[in-house]
C-alpha positions as CSV (number, residue, x, y, z in Angstrom):
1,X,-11.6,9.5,-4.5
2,X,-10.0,12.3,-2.9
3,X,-6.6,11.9,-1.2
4,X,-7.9,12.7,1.9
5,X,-10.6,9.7,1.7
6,X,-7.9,6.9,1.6
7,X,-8.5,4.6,4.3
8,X,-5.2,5.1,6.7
9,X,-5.3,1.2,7.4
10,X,-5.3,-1.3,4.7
11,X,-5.0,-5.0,3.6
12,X,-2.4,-6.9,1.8
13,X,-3.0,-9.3,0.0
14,X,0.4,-10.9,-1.0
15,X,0.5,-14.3,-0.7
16,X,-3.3,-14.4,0.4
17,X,-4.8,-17.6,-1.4
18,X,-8.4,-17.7,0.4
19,X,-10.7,-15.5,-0.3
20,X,-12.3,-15.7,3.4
21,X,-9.4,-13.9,4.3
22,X,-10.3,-10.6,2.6
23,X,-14.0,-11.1,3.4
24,X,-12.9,-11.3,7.3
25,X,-10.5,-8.1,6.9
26,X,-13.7,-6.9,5.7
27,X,-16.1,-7.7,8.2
28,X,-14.1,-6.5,10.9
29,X,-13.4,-3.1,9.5
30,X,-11.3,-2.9,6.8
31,X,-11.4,-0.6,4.0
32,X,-8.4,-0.8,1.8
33,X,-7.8,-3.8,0.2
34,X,-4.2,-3.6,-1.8
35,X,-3.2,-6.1,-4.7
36,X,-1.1,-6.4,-7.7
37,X,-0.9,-8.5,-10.9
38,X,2.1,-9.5,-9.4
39,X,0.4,-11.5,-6.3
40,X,-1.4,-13.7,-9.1
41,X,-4.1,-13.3,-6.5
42,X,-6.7,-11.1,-8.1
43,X,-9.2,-13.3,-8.7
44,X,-9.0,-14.4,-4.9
45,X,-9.4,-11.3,-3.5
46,X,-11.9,-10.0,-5.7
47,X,-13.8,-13.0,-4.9
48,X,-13.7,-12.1,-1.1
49,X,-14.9,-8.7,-2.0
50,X,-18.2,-10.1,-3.3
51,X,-18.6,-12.1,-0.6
52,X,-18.3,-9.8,2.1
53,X,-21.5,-7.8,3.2
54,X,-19.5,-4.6,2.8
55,X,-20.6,-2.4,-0.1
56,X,-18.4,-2.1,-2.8
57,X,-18.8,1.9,-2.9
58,X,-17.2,1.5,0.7
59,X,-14.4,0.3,-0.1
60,X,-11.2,1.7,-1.1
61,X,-9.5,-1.2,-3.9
62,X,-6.2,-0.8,-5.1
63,X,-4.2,-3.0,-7.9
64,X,-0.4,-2.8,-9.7
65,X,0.7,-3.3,-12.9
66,X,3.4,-5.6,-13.7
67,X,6.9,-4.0,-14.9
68,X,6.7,-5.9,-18.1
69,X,3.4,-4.7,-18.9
70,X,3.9,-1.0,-18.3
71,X,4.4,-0.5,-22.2
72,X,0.7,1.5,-23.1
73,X,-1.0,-1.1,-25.0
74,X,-0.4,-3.6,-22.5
75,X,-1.0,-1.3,-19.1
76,X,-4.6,-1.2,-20.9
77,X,-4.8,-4.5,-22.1
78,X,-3.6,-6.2,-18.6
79,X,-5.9,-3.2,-16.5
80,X,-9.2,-5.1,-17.9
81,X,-7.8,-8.1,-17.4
82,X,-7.1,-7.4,-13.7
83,X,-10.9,-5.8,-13.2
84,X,-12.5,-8.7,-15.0
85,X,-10.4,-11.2,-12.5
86,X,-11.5,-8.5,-9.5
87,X,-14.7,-8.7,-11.0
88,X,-15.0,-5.0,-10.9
89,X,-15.8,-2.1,-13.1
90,X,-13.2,-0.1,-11.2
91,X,-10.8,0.4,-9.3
92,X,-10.0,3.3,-6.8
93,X,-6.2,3.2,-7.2
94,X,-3.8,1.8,-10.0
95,X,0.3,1.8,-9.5
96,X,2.9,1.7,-11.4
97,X,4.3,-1.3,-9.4
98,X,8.0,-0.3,-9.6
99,X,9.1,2.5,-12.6
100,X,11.4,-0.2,-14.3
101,X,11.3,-2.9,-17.2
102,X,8.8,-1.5,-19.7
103,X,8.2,1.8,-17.6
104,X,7.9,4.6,-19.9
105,X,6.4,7.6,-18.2
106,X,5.1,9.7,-21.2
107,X,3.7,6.0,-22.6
108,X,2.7,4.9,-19.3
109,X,1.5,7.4,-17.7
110,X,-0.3,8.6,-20.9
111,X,-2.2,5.4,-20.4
112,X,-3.0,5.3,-17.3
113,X,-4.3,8.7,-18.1
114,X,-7.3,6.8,-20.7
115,X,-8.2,4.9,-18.5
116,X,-9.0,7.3,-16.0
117,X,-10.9,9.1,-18.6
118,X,-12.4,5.9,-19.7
119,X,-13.5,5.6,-15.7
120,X,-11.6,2.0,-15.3
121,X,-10.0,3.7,-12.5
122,X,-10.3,6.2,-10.0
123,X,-6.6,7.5,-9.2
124,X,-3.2,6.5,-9.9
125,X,-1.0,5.0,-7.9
126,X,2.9,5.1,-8.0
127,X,4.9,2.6,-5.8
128,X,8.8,2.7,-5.4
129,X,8.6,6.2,-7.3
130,X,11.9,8.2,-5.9
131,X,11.1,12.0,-5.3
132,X,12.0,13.2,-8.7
133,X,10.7,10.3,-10.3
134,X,7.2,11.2,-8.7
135,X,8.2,14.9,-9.5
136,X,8.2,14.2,-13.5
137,X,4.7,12.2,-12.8
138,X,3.4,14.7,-11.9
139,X,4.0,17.0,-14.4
140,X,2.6,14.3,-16.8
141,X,-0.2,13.1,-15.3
142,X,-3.9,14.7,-15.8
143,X,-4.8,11.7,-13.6
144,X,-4.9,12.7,-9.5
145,X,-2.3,11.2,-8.2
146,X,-3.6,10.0,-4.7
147,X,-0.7,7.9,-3.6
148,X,2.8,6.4,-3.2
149,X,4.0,3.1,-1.7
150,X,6.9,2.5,-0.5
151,X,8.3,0.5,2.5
152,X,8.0,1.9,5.3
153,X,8.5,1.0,9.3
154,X,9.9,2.2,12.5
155,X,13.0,0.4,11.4
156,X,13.0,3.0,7.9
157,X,11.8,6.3,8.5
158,X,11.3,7.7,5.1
159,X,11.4,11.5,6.1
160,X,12.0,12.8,2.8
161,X,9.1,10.8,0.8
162,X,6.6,11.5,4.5
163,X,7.6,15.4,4.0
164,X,6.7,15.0,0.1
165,X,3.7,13.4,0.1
166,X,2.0,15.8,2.8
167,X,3.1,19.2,0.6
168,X,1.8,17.4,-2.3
169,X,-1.7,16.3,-0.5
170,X,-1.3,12.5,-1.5
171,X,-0.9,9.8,0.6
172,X,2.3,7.4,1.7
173,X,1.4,3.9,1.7
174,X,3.7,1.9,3.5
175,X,3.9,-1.4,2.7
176,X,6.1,-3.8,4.9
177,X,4.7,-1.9,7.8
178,X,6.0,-4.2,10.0
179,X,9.8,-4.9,8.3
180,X,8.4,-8.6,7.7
181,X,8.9,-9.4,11.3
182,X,11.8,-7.6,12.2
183,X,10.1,-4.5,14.3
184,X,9.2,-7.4,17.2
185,X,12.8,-8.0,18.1
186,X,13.0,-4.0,18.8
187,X,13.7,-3.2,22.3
188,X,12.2,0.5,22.4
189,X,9.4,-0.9,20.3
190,X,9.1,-3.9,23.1
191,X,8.8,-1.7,26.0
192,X,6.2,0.5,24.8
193,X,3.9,-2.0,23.4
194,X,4.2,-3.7,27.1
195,X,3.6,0.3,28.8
196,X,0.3,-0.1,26.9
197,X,-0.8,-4.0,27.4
198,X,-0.6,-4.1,23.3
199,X,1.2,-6.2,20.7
200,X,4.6,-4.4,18.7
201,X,2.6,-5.0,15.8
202,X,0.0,-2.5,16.6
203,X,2.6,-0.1,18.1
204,X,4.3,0.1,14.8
205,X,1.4,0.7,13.4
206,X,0.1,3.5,15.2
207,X,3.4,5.1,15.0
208,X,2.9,5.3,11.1
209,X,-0.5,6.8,11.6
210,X,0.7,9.4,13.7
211,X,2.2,10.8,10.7
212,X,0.0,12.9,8.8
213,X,-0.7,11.2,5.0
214,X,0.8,8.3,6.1
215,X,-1.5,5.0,5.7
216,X,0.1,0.8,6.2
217,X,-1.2,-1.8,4.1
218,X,0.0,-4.9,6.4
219,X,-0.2,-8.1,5.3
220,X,-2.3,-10.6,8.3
221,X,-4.2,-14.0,8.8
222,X,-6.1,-15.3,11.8
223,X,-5.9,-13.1,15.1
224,X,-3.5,-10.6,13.7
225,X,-6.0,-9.5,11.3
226,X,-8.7,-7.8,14.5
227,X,-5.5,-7.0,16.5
228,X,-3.6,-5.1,13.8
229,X,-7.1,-3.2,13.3
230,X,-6.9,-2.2,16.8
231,X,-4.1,0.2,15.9
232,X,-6.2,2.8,14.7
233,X,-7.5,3.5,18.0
234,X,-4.0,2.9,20.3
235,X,-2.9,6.6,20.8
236,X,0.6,7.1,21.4
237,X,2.1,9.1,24.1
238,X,4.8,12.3,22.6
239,X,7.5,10.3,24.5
240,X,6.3,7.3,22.8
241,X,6.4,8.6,19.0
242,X,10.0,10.6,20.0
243,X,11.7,7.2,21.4
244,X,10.7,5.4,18.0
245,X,11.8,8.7,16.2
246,X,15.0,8.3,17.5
247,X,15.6,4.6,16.5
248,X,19.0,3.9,14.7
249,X,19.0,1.2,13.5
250,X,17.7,0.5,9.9
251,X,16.3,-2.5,8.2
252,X,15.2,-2.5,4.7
253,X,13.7,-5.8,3.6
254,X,13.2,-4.4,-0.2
255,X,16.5,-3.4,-1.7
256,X,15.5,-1.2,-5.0
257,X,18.7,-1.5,-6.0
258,X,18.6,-5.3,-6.3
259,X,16.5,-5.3,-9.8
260,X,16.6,-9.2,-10.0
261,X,14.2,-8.5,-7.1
262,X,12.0,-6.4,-9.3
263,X,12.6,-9.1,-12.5
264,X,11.7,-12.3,-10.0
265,X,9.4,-12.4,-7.7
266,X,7.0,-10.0,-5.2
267,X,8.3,-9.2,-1.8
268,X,6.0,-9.9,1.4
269,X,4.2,-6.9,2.9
């Protein structure tokens, strides 16, 4: 799967325990469905999968290894575990869920290097990889590296990783996409979601996709799941994208220094 082919809207899954869910992302156009070990939710989304009448070639699937299980033997022996609870042969996109704990990346990335070769998955994925971390990836990999995830909002910019990512033709994931709530309370964000009749949510999100290699894996149920879909076709104005260029104020809702984070529990999307 070539960089390029990475659906610039995705779904996450964190937290998701019906597998009707997914199947509705699906159905209504969705094309990216994001999980992890972590979410203990792999068997529930790869349930919804099956049940959707989407093709499984058509879709983009993407999972993360826990920290503790990034030694090799255990990236490989968790990797099949994840597919058989996916139910899957494959997947388009393993991470590195955060380069901590076990992480190793000669060991690590050496396996996730087999089982590329041994076609268990399509590209790797690296998420809450710094710029020289994902520097000395690279230089290890044989793997494509397709993409990195990272949080990312209009309240956290991330013009160092967005500049990054589009020299090195691989994609930004942004999870959090909409700061777990905190991009609605945004005046700027406010007024230009009410210039176009549309919700902040999809604002947000169509800012993200104005940046080029930039894709948002936000996390939805019920009516938020069509209307954050309808960001792919809100276009911006210039003024628009330069007034949420020039926001201020910053929010991080994922602290990577805070490693009891990392050690605990998964952070909402």
């Amino acid at each position: 799967m070539p960089a390029e082919e990475l659906p610039r809207l995705g779904f996450g899954t964190v937290g998701i325990t019906d597998p009707s869910t997914v199947e509705t992302a699906l159905e209504i156009g969705y094309r990216h469905i994001d999980t992890a070990q972590w979410y203990e939710n792999e068997a529930i989304v790869g349930e919804g999968i099956e049940q959707s009448s989407i093709p499984r070639e058509a879709v983009t699937v993407a999972t993360k290894v826990l920290p503790e299980n990034l030694g090799a033997s255990d990236v490989r022996r968790t990797t099949e575990e994840s597919l058989d609870r996916l139910g899957l042969d494959a997947v388009d996109l393993l991470y590195v869920h955060w380069p901590t704990n076990a992480y190793d990346p000669e060991e690590t990335l050496g396996a996730f290097d087999d089982l590329y070769t041994d076609g268990k998955i399509r590209g790797v994925g690296l998420s809450n990889f710094t710029p020289a971390l994902l520097d000395e990836a690279r230089e290890i990999l044989d793997a494509p590296m397709l993409a990195t995830q990272v949080e990312m909002h209009p309240l956290l910019h991330q013009e160092e990783l967005v500049e990054y990512v589009q020299q090195a033709d691989m994609y930004l994931v942004a999870y959090s996409p909409l700061a777990q709530g905190a991009v609605f309370d945004e005046p700027v964000l406010q007024d230009i979601a009410a210039s176009h009749g549309v919700s902040v949510a999809q604002v947000s999100l169509a800012w993200l996709f104005s940046k080029d290699n930039v894709a948002a894996i936000p996390k939805a149920s019920g009516d938020h799941i069509p209307d954050n879909y309808d960001a792919l076709t809100l276009e911006l104005t210039e003024d628009d994208l330069r007034r949420i260029d020039d926001i201020e104020r910053e929010v991080r809702t994922v602290d990577p220094a805070e490693e009891e984070k990392v050690d605990s529990t998964p952070w909402a999307e």
